[in-house]
C-alpha positions in Angstrom: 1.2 -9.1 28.9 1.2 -5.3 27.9 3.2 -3.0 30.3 2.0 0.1 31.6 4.2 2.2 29.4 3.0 0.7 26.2 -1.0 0.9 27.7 0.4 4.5 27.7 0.9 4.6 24.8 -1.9 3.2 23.0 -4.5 5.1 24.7 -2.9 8.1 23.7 -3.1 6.5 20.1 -6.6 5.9 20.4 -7.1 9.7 22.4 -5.5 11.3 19.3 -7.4 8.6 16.3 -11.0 9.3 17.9 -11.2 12.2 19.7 -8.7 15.1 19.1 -8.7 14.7 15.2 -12.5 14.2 14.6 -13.5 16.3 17.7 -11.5 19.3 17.9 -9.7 19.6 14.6 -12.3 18.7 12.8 -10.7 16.9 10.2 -12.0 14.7 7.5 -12.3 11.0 7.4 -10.2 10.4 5.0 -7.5 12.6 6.7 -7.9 10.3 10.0 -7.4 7.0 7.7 -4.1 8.7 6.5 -2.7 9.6 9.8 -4.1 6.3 11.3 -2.3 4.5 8.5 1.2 6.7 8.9 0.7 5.9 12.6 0.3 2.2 12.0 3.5 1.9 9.2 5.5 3.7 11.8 4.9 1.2 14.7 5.0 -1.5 12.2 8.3 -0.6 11.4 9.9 -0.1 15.1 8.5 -3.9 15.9 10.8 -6.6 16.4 11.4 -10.0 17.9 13.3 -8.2 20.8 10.6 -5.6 20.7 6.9 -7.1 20.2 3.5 -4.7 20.0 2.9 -5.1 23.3 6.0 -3.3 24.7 6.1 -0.4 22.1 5.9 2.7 24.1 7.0 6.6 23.5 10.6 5.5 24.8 11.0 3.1 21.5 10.5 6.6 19.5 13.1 8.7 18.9 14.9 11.4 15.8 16.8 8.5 14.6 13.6 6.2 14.8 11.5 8.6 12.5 14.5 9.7 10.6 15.2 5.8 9.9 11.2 5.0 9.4 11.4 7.9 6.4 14.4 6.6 4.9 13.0 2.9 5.0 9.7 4.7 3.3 12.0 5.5 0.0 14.8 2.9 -0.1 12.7 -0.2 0.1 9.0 1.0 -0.4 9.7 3.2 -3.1 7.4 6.0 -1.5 7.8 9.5 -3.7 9.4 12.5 -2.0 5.5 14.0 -1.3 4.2 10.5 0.5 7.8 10.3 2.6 6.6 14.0 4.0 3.4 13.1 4.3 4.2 10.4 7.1 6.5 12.6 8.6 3.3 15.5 9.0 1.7 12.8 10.0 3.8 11.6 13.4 5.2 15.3 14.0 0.9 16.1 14.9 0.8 13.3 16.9 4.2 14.0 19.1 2.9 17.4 19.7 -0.2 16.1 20.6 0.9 14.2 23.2 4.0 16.6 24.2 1.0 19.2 24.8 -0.4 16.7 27.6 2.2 15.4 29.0 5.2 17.9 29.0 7.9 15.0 29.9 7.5 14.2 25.9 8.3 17.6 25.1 12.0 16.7 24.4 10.6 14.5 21.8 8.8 16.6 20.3 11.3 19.2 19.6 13.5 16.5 18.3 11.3 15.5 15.9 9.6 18.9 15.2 13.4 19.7 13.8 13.0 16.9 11.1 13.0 18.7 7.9 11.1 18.2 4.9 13.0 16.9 2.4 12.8 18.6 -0.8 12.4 17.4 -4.3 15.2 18.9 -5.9 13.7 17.5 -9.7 10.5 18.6 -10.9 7.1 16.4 -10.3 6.2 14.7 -13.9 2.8 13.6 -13.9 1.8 10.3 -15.8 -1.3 10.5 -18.2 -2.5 8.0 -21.2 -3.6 9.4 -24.7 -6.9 9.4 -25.6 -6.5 6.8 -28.0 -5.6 4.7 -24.9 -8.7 5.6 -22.9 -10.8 3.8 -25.6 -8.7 0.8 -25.5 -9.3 1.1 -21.3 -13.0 1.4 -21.9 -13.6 -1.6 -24.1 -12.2 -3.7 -21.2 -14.6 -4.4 -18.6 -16.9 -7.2 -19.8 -20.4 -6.2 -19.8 -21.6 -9.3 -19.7 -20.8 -9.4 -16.2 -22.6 -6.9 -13.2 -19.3 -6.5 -12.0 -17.9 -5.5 -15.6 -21.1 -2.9 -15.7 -20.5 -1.4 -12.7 -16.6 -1.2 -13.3 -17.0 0.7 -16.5 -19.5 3.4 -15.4 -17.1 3.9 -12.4 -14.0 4.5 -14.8 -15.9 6.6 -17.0 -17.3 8.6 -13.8 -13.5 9.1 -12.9 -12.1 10.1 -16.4 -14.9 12.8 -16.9 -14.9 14.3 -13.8 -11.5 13.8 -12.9 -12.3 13.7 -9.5 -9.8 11.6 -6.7 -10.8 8.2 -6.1 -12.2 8.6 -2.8 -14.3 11.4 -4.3 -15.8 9.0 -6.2 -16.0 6.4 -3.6 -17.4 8.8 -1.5 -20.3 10.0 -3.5 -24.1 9.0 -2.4 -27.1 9.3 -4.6 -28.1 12.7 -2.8 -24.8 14.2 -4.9 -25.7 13.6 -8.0 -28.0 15.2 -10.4 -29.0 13.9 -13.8 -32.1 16.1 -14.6 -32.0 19.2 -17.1 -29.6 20.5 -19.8 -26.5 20.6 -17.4 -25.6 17.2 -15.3 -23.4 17.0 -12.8 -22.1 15.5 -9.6 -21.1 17.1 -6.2 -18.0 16.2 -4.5 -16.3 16.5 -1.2 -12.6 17.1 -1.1 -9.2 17.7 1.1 -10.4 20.1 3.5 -14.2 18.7 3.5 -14.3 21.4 1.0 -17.3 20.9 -1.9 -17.0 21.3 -5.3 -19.6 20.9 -8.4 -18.4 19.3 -11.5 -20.4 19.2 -14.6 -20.3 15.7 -16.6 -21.2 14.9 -20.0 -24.3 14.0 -21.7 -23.2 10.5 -22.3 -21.7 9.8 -18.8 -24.8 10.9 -17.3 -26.5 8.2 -19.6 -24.3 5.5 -18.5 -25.0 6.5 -14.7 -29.2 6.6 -15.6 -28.9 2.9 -16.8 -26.6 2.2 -14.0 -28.9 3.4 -11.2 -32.1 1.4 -12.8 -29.9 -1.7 -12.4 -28.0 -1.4 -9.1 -30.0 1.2 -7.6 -33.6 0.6 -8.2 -35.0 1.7 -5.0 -32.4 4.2 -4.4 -32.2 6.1 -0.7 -30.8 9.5 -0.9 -27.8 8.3 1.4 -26.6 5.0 -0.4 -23.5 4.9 -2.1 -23.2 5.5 -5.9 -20.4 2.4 -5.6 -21.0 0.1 -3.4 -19.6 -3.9 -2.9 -22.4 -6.5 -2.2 -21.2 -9.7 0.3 -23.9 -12.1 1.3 -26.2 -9.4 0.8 -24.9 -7.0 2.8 -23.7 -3.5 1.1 -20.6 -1.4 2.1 -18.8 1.3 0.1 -16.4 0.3 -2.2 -12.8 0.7 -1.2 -9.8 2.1 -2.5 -8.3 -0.9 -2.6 -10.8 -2.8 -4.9 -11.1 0.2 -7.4 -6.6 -0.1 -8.1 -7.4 -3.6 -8.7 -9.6 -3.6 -11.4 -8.3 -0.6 -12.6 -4.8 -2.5 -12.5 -6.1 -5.6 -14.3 -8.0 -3.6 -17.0 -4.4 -1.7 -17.8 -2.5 -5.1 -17.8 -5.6 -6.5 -20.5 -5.5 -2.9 -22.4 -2.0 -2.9 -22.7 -1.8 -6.5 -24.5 -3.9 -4.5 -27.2 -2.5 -1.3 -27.6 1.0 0.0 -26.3 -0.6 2.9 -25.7 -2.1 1.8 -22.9 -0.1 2.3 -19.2 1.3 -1.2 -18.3 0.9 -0.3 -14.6 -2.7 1.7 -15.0 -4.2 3.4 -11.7 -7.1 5.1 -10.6 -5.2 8.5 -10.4 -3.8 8.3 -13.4 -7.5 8.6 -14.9 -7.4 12.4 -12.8 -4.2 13.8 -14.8 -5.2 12.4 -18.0 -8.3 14.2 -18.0 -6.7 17.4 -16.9 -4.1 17.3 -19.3 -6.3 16.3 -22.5 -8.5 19.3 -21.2 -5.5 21.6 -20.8 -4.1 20.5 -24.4 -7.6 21.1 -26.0 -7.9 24.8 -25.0 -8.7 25.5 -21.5 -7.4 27.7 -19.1 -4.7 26.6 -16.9 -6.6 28.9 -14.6 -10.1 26.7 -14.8 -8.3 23.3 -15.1 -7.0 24.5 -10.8 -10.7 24.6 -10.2 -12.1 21.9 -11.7 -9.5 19.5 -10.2 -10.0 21.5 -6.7 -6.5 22.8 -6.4 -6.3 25.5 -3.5 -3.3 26.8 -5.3 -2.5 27.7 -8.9 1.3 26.5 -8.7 0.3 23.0 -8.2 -1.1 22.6 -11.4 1.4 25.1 -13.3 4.0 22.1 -12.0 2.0 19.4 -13.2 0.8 20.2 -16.3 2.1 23.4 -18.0 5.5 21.9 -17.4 4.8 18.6 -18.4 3.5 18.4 -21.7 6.3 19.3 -24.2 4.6 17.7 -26.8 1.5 20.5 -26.8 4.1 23.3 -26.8 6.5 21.8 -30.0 3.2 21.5 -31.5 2.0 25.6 -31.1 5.7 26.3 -31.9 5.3 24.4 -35.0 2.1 26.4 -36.0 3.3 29.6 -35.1 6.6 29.6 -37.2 6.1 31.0 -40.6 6.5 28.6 -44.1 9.0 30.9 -44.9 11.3 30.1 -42.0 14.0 28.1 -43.6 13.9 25.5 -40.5 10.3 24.5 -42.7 10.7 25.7 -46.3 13.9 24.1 -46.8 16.1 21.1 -46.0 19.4 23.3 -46.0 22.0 21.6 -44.4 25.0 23.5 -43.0 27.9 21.8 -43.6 29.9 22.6 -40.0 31.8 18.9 -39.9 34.2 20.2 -43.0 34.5 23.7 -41.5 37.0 23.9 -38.8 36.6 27.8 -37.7 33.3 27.7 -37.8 33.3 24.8 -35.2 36.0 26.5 -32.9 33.9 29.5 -33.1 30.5 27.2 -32.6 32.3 25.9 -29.2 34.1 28.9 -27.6 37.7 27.9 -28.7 37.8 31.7 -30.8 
């Protein structure tokens, strides 16, 4: 039976789920699923045979609770530095929440309030495929199949927008537009905020054939993606979109090394960018086309990251005449002991 303290508890889970997020903070959906699903790890966690669901209550929470539930997070789940501190935003809202209502939690909260993000003392390399790749990724999905159809428009929908997954997942018929000289789809992002991304001639072919076949009597509030189960539609999920996306990298990767062993959905967001950013356009335009709100996120992930683009403007913009081109000279330094003193400080 469920004691009063974890009944406590639980409503004040619910309180802060369904009401204060939606209601007064007015946040997006997919920010309640990711506080719900940091909520739920951390509970998951503090259970025990000595300590079932049903006697979980705010006395079972405590600095070393979170501080172990973060450190768990990264040793054994392998979470990055930026998901361990998302959690960790994630329970420090709801503590305050609850401390603001019932000020006998407010020692909790300013325990846990003091719980520091930890920094990320190495810089954040993106993973991204070649292009080459992409059209071994693309030749994947059997089209054959409805589910193979529908698979490939949805990868090719994610590579050319580069939009997030649930972006994608998200969009219903009302947000995109395939008529006239300039296609393009309209997304909601972090922040409920709406952006407008062109796509390319041939994408918005694929999605024209797509709609005739799994949307012939389109409403302007069905999803684009959708998962059909006795003949009942729901929007795809997350979930389903990694697994394919998984099993076509495994398949890809058989042909072509190229191809990401472990392919997933974002992956498809910072290849685009980066093939973008390496054929000529603006850091400054690749930060609003992904929807960045600030430009130092994408100077971290991509002008940092792709050494390969810079070697290759260095290597055009160093004259034939530089003898590190012209010529093969090779400095003898192994027979020349002063020179080598000199080379390491010793003179």
């Amino acid at each position: 039976m469920m004691t009063n303290d974890a009944l406590y508890f639980y409503q004040k889970v619910r309180d802060y789920l369904n009401v204060y997020l939606p209601n007064q903070r007015g946040a997006s959906k997919n920010t309640i699923k990711a506080y719900r699903e940091a909520i739920n790890a951390f509970i998951d966690h503090i259970v025990s045979p000595e300590m079932p669901l049903k006697k979980i209550s705010f006395a079972c929470i405590s600095r070393d609770a979170v501080e172990g539930f973060l450190d768990w997070l990264e040793q054994e789940k392998g979470y990055s530095i930026s998901s361990r501190n998302q959690r960790l935003a994630a329970i420090k809202s709801f503590i305050k929440y609850v401390s603001e209502r019932d000020k006998t939690l407010m020692v909790l909260n300013l325990d846990v309030a003091a719980i520091a993000k930890k920094k990320n003392g190495s810089p954040h390399e993106i993973e991204f495929f070649s292009e080459a790749a992409l059209k071994t990724i693309l030749a994947q999905p059997d089209q054959s199949k409805r589910n193979g159809q529908r698979d490939l428009v949805f990868i090719i929908l994610l590579y050319d927008t580069g939009a997030r997954v649930q972006e994608i997942l998200d969009l219903q018929i009302r947000d995109i537009c395939l008529d006239g000289n300039s296609p393009f789809i309209t997304v909601t992002g972090k922040g409920r905020k709406m952006r407008t991304i062109p796509i390319m001639e041939k994408t918005r072919d694929h999605l024209i054939q797509y709609c005739r076949k799994f949307h012939p009597s389109a409403q302007p509030d069905d999803y684009l993606f959708y998962t059909d189960r006795k003949g009942t539609r729901s929007q795809m999920s997350a979930d389903n979109v990694g697994k394919f996306v998984a099993k076509y990298g495994k398949q890809g990767h058989t042909e072509s090394s190229e191809v990401p062993e472990h392919l997933y959905p974002h992956m498809f967001r910072h290849s685009r960018a980066m093939h973008l950013y390496r054929n000529g356009m603006p850091l400054a335009l690749v930060a609003e086309w992904l929807g960045h709100s600030k430009m130092d996120t994408t100077r971290q992930y991509y002008a940092n990251a792709d050494t390969t683009m810079k070697q290759e403007a260095i290597e055009k913009a160093t004259s034939k005449l530089n003898p590190l081109i012209a010529g093969k000279t090779v400095f003898d330094w192994d027979n020349d002991e002063e020179l080598l003193k000199k080379l390491y400080g010793l003179k």
